[in-house]
C-alpha positions in Angstrom: -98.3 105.4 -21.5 -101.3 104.0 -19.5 -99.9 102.9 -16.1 -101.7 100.9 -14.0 -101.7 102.4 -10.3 -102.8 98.7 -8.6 -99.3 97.5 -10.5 -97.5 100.6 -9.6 -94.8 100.8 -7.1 -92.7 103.9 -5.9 -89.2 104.3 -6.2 -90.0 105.4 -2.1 -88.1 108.9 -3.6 -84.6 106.9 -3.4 -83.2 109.7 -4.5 -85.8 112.8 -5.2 -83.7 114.0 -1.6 -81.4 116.9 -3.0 -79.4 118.3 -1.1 -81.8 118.9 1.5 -80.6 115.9 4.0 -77.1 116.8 4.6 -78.4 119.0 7.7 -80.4 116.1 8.9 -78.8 113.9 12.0 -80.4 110.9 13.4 -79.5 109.8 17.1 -79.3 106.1 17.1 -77.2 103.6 19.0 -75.0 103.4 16.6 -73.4 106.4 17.5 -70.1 104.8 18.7 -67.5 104.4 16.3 -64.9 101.7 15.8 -61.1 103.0 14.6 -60.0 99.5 12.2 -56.5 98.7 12.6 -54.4 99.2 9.6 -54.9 96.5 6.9 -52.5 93.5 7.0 -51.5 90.7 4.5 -54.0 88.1 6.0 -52.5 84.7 7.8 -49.1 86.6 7.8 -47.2 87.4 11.1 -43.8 89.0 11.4 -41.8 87.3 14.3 -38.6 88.4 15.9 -36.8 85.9 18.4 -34.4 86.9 21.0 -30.5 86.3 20.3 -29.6 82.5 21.3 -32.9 81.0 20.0 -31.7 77.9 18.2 -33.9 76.9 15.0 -35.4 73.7 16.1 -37.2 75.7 19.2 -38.0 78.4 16.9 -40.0 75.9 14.3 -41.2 73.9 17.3 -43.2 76.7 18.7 -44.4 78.0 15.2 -45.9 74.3 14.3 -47.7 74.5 18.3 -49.3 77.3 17.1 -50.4 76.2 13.5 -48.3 78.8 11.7 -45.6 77.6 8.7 -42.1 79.4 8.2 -42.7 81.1 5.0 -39.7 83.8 4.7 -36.5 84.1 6.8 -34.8 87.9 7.0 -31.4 86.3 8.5 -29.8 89.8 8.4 -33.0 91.7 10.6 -33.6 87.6 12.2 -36.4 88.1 10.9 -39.1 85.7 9.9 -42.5 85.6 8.7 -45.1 82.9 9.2 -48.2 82.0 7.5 -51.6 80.4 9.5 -54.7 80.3 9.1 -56.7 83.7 9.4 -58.7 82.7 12.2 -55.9 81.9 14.2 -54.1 85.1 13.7 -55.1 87.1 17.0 -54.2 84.3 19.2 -51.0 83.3 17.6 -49.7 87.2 18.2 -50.9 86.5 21.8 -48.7 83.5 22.4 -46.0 85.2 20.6 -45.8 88.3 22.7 -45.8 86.4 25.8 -43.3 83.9 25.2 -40.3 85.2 27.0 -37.6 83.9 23.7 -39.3 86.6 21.2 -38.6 90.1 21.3 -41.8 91.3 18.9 -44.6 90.1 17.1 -46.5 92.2 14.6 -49.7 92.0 12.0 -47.8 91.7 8.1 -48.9 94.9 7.7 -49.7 96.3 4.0 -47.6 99.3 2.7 -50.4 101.8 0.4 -50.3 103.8 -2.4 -53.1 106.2 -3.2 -54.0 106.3 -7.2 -55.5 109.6 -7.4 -57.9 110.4 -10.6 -57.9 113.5 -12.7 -61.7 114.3 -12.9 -62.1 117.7 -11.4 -65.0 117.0 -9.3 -63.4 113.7 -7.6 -61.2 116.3 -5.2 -63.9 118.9 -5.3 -67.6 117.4 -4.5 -67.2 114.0 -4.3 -66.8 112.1 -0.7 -67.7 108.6 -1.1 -64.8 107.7 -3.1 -62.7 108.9 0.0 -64.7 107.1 2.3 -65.2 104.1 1.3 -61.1 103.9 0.2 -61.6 103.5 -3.2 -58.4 105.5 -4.2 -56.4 103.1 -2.3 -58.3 99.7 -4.2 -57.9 101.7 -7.3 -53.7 100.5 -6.6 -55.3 96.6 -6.7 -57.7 97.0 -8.8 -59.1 99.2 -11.6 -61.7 97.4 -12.7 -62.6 95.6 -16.3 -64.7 96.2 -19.4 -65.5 92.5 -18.9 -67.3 93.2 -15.7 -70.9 94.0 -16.7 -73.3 95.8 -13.4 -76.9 95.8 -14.8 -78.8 98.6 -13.5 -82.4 98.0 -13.0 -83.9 100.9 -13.3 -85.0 104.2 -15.4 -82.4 103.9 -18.4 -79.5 105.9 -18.5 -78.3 109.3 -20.7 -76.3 107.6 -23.6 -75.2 111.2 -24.3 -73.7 112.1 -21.0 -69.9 112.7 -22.2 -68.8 111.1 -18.7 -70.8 108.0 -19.3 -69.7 107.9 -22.9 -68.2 104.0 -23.8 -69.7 102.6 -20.7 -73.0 102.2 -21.5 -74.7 98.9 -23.1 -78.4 99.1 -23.7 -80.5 96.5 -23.1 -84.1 96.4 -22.7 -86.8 98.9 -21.9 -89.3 97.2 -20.4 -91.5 100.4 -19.9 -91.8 101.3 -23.6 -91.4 98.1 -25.1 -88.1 98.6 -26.8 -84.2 98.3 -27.0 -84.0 102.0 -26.2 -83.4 102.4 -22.4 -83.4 106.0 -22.6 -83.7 108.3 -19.3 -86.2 110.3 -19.1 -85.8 111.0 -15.0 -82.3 111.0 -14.2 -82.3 108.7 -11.5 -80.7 105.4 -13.8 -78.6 108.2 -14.9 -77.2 109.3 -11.5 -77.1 105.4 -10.3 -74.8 104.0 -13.3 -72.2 107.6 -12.8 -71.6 106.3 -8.8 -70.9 103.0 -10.5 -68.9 103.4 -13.9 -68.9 106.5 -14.8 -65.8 107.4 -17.0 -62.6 107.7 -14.8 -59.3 109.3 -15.1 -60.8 111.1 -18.4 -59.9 114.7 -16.9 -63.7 114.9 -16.9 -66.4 115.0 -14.3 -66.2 112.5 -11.7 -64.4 109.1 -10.8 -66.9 105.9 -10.8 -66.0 103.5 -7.8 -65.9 100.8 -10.4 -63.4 102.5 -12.6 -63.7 100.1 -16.1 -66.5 98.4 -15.4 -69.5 99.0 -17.5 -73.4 99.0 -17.3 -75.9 97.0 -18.6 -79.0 99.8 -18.7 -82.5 98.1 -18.4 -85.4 100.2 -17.7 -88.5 99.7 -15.7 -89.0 103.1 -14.2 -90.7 105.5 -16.2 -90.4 109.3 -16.0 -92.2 109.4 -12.6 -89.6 107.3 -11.2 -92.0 104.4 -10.9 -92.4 100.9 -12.2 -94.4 98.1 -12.3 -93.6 94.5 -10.4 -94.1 92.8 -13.5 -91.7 95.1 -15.1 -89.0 94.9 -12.1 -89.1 91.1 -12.0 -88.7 91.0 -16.0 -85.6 93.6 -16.1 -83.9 91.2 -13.2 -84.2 88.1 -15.2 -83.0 89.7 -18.4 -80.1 90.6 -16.4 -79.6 87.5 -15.3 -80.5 86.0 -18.7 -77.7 88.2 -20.3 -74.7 87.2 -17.9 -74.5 89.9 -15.9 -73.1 88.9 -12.6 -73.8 91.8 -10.5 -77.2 93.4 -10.5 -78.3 97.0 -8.8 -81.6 97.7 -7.4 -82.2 101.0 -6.3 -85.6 100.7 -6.0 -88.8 99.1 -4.1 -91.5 98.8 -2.3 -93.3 98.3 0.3 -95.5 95.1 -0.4 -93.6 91.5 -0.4 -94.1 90.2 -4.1 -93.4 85.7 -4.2 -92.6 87.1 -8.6 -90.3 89.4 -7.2 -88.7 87.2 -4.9 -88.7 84.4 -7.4 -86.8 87.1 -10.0 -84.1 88.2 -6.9 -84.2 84.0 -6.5 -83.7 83.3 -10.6 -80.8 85.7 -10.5 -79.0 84.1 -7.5 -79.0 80.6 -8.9 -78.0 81.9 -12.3 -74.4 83.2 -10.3 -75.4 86.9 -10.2 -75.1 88.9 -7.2 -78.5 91.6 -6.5 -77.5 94.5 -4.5 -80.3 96.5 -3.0 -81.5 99.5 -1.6 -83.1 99.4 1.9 -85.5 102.3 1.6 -85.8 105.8 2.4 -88.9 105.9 5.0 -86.5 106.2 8.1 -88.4 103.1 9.5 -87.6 99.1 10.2 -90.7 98.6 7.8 -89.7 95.7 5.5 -88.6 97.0 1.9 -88.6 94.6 -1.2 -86.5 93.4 -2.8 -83.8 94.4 -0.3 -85.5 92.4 2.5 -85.1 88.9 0.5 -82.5 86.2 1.9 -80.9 86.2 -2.0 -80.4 90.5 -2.0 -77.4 92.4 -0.3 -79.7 94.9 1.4 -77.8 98.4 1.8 -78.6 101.0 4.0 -77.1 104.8 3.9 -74.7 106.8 5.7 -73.5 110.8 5.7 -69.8 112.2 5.5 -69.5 111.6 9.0 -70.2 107.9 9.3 -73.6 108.8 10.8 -76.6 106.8 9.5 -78.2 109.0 7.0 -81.3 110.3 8.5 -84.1 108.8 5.7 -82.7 105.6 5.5 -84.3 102.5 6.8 -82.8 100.1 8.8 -83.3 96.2 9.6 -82.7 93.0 10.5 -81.5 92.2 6.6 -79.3 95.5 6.1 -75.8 93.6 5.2 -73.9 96.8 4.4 -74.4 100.5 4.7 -72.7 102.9 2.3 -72.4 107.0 1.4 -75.7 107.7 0.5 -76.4 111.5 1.4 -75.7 114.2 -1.1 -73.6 111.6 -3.2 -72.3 113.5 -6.8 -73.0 112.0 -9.5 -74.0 111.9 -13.6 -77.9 112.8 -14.5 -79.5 114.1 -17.3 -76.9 116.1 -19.9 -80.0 118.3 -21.2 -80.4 120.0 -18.0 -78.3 119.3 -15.2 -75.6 117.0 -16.5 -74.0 116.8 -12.3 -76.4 116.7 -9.7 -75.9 116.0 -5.2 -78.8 113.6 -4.4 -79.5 111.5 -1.3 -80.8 107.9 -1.0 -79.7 105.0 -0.4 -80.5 104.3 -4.1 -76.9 105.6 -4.0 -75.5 103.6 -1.6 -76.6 101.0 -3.2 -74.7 102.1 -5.9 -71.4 102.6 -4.3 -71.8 98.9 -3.0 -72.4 97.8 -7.1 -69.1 99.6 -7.7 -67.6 98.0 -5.1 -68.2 94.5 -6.0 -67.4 95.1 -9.5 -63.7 96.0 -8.6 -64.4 93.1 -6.2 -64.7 90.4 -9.1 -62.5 92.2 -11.3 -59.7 91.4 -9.3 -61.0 87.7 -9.6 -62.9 87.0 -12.6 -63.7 83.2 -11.1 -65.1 84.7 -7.8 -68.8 83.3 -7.0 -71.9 85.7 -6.0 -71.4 84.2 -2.4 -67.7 85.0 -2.1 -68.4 88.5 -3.4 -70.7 88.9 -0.7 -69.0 87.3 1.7 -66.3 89.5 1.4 -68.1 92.9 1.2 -69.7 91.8 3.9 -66.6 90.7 6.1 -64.3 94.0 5.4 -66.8 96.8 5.8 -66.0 98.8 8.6 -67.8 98.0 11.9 -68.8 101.8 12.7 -71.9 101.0 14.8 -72.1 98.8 17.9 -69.8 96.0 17.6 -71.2 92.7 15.4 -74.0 93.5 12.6 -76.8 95.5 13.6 -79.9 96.8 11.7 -78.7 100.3 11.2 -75.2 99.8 9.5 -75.4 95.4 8.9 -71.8 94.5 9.0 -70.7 97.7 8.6 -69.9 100.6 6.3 -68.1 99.2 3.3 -64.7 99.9 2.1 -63.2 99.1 -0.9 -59.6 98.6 -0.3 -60.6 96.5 2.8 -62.2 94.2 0.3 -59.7 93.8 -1.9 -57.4 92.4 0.9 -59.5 90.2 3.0 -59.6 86.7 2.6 -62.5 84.7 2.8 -62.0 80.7 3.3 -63.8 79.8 0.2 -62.0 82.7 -1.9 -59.4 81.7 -5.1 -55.6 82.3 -4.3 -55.7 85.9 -5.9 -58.2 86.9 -3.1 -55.0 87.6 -1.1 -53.2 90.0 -3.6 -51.8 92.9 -2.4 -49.6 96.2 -3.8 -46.3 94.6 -5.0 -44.7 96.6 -3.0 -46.2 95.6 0.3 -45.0 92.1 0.0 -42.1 91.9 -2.5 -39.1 89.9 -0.7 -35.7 91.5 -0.9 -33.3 89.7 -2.8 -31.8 88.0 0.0 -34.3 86.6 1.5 -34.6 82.9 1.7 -37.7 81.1 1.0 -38.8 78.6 3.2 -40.3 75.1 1.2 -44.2 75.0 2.7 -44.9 72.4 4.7 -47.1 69.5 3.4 -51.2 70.2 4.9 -52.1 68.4 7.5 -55.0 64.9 5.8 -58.3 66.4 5.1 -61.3 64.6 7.3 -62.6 61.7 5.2 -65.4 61.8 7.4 -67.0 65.0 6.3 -69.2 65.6 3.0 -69.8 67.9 0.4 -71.6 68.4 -2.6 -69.2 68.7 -5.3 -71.6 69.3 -8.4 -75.2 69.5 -9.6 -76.0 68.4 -12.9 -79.5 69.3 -14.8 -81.1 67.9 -17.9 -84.7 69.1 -19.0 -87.6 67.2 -21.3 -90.9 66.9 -22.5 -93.6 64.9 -21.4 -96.7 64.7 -23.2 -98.1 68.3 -22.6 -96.0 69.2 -19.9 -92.3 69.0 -19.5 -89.7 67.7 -16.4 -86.3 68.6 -14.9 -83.9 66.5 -13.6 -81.1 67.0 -11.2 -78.0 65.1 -10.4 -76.2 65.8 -7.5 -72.1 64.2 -6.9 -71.2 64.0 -3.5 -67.5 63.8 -2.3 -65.6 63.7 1.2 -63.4 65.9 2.7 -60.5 63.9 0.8 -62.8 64.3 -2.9 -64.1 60.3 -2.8 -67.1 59.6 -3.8 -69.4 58.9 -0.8 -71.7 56.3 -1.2 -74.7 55.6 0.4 -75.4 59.2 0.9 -79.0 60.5 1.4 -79.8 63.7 0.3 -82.8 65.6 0.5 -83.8 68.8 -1.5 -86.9 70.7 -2.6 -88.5 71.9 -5.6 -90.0 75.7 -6.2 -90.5 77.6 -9.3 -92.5 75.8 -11.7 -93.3 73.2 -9.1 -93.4 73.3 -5.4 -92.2 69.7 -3.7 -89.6 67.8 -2.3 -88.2 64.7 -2.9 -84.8 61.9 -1.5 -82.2 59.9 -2.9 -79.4 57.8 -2.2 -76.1 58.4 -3.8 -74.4 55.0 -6.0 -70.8 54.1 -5.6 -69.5 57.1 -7.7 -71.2 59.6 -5.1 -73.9 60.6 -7.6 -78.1 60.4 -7.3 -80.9 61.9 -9.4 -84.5 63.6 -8.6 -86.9 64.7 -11.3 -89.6 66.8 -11.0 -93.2 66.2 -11.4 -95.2 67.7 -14.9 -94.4 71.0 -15.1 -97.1 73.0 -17.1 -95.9 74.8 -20.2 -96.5 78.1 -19.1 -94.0 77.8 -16.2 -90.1 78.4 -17.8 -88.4 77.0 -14.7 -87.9 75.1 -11.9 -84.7 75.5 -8.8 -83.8 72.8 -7.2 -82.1 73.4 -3.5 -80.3 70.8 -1.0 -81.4 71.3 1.6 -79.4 68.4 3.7 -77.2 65.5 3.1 -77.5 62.7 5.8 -75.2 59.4 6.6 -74.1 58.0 9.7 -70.6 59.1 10.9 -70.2 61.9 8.5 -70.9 65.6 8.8 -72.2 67.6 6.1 -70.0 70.3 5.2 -72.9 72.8 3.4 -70.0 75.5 3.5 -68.1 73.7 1.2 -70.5 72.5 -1.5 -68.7 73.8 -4.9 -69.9 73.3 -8.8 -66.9 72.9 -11.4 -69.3 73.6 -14.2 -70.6 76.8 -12.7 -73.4 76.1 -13.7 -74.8 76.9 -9.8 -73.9 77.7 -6.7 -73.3 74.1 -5.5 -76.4 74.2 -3.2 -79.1 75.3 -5.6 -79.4 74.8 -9.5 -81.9 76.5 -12.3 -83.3 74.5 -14.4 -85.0 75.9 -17.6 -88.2 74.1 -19.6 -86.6 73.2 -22.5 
């Protein structure tokens, strides 16, 4: 196949590294590492009062602090309270210095350790270990249901230890619906991810059951066109998968790219990227765009991995040198290579046990909490070697985010399971919402022709903190896509307004509509808690396709 080198990118050798980086160390600031406590059941406190405590003072100073009796222990006098998990630290404070309680402690969660019988999991895999996937593998195993697309150079349908988790989609390089590998990198990307586990075979995938959706756009040289890239992300997209991996890139900022990475987002799907292998802060795309999870890579030891770029936009790090994995069955069906192609790769797996555990789970709670649980092991707060931190698993399986579903809080049954004679406490009733705050609740779109052109139209709902309508609302958005503008209205008595677009040429398939504010006097706009029941977007930006 012709290629042409002006509409070439390189894969920036995101994983032609073999084994050769492991020697490799990189001084950076991030040398410092943080110990994480052990994992607690989140908003849950254990508190035991002093002898002679009656139960009105005990309740009294539980309801100062915000927290709600949820289980009394009468035989230990014990109890445990529940409060929000922002309040946690400072509720354990107040505890432990009041002179009537004798300890206060973090709910802490028991563990059990699922370990798999592939032969290489014990043997030459790390990141597994790492990252604690064999203790989320005792939440979580993953689903069939849970499709990661992998953007990249096809995958070996043969490998016996990918065998059942491959679908094939597209091959964008050849022009057919045969994604086959001819380079071994899709192959090594999709094994970190889902390859067979527990089969008594090869290695353990950090997804477990989760399955691949194998689009190619890198040819046998490991490289790819723009046009190409930006066409596999849409089909992704297109054919509902809600996690997509991109372990590739380049160098040059692409608005077709971007508007791909931007399709995907507002289609529900959360992009996962790799941050580049030039061991510089030089910008890397897609990773560097607001709508990717841009992931940088780490060694054995927690150490940034020496290759691997490092920004203002990295939002996780993740194992990426000498990582064992799947590639090509007619040569070297196991191979150690180094990128962070890979850790991209172990964040895909990651996010798939992630919205396994919650099938209803948005792209921006997904991220939110991979984000919020990795472990801080640079200097304290994000920084551009390591973003939020180096991701874990378990840790993600057992944080709470505020926008999460109820099952975001499950935990082992064992870790929370009540004896028998424990007595429930009836919750207390929540304190009123504020009917002074706003939200958008839902976005509606409709598309038409016009003459020679066609038109989208979006309805936005607005609701208060109580879920009234809000009238007399003004909210402001802007158009890109198809059409670049911006535009007003005012929401009616049942909280609801409509823009439309201006002619939309033929040749343009879509339009996204963003709010970008929502104005009235004497009410804040809570943009944090804008929701769509229809998931049909992410409650603050909406696709809208020419019909």
């Amino acid at each position: 196949m012709q290629k042409n080198v002006a509409a070439i990118l390189f894969a920036s050798l995101l994983c032609a590294v073999l084994l050769l980086s492991a020697a490799s160390t990189y001084a950076s600031p991030a040398d410092n590492k943080a110990n994480a406590e052990a994992p607690a059941v989140p908003g849950q406190i254990i508190v035991k009062f002093k002898p002679g405590q009656n139960k009105p003072q005990q309740l009294q100073m539980h309801a100062s602090l915000g927290a709600t009796l949820k289980v009394e222990l009468p035989q230990a006098g014990l109890q445990v309270v529940s409060l929000p998990v922002d309040q946690v630290a400072n509720a354990l404070a107040a505890y432990r210095n009041n002179p009537t309680v004798t300890y206060a402690e973090p709910d802490y969660l028991a563990q059990g350790a699922f370990t798999p019988n592939d032969p290489n999991y014990t043997t030459s895999q790390y990141a597994p270990q790492k990252i604690q996937a064999d203790l989320a593998w005792d939440l979580s195993t993953g689903s069939a249901t849970v499709v990661v697309a992998v953007v990249d150079s096809g995958a070996d349908f043969n490998h016996p230890d990918l065998q059942g988790k491959l679908i094939a989609g597209w091959d964008f390089v050849n022009n057919d619906a045969d994604p086959a590998d001819d380079n071994g990198h899709g192959s090594h990307i999709s094994g970190i991810i889902a390859a067979a586990t527990n089969n008594s075979q090869g290695i353990a995938g950090i997804g477990f059951n989760t399955r691949v959706l194998e689009i190619k756009v890198l040819d046998q040289y490991n490289s790819g066109s723009y046009s190409n890239i930006a066409q596999g992300i849409i089909y992704a997209a297109d054919h509902g998968a809600k996690i997509i991996n991109l372990s590739l890139g380049g160098s040059t900022a692409s608005q077709a790219l971007q508007d791909a990475v931007d399709y995907a987002w507002n289609q529900g799907a959360l992009v996962i990227a790799a941050a580049g292998n030039s061991a510089s802060a030089n910008a890397f795309y897609p990773a560097a765009y607001a709508n990717a999870l841009a992931v940088s890579a780490t060694d054995p030891n927690d150490n940034r991995w020496s290759m691997s770029n490092y920004a203002s936009y990295v939002s996780v790090s993740a194992p990426g040198s000498n990582v064992y994995s799947t590639y090509l069955s007619s040569s070297a069906a196991y191979q150690s290579l180094s990128g962070t192609s890979q850790s991209a790769a172990v964040v895909s797996g990651v996010a798939a046990l992630v919205l396994a555990q919650n099938g209803s789970r948005s792209n921006s709670q997904i991220r939110s909490l991979i984000e919020s649980s990795a472990d801080d092991i640079g200097p304290a707060g994000r920084d551009p070697y390591y973003g939020f931190g180096r991701v874990n698993a378990y840790r993600a399986l057992t944080t709470i985010v505020t926008t999460a579903q109820p099952t975001a809080t499950a935990v082992p049954p064992t870790a929370t399971a009540v004896p028998p004679t424990a007595t429930p406490v009836p919750p207390t009733p929540s304190p009123s919402t504020n009917a002074n705050s706003m939200h958008v609740s839902d976005l509606d779109r409709t598309s038409f022709y016009t003459n020679n052109n066609w038109k989208g139209t979006v309805t936005i709902t607005v609701l208060n903190g109580s879920n009234s309508p809000v009238a007399s609302a003004n909210v402001s958005g802007t158009w890109r896509g198809g059409i670049s503008s911006s535009g007003t209205c005012t929401t009616d008595s049942s909280g609801k307004c409509s823009l439309t677009t201006g002619n939309i040429g033929t040749n343009k398939t879509y339009v996204i509509f963003t709010v970008t504010n929502v104005t009235k006097s004497s009410f804040s706009y809570q943009s944090s808690a804008n929701s769509d029941p229809d998931g049909d977007s992410n409650g603050t930006a909406i696709t809208i396709l020419r019909p």
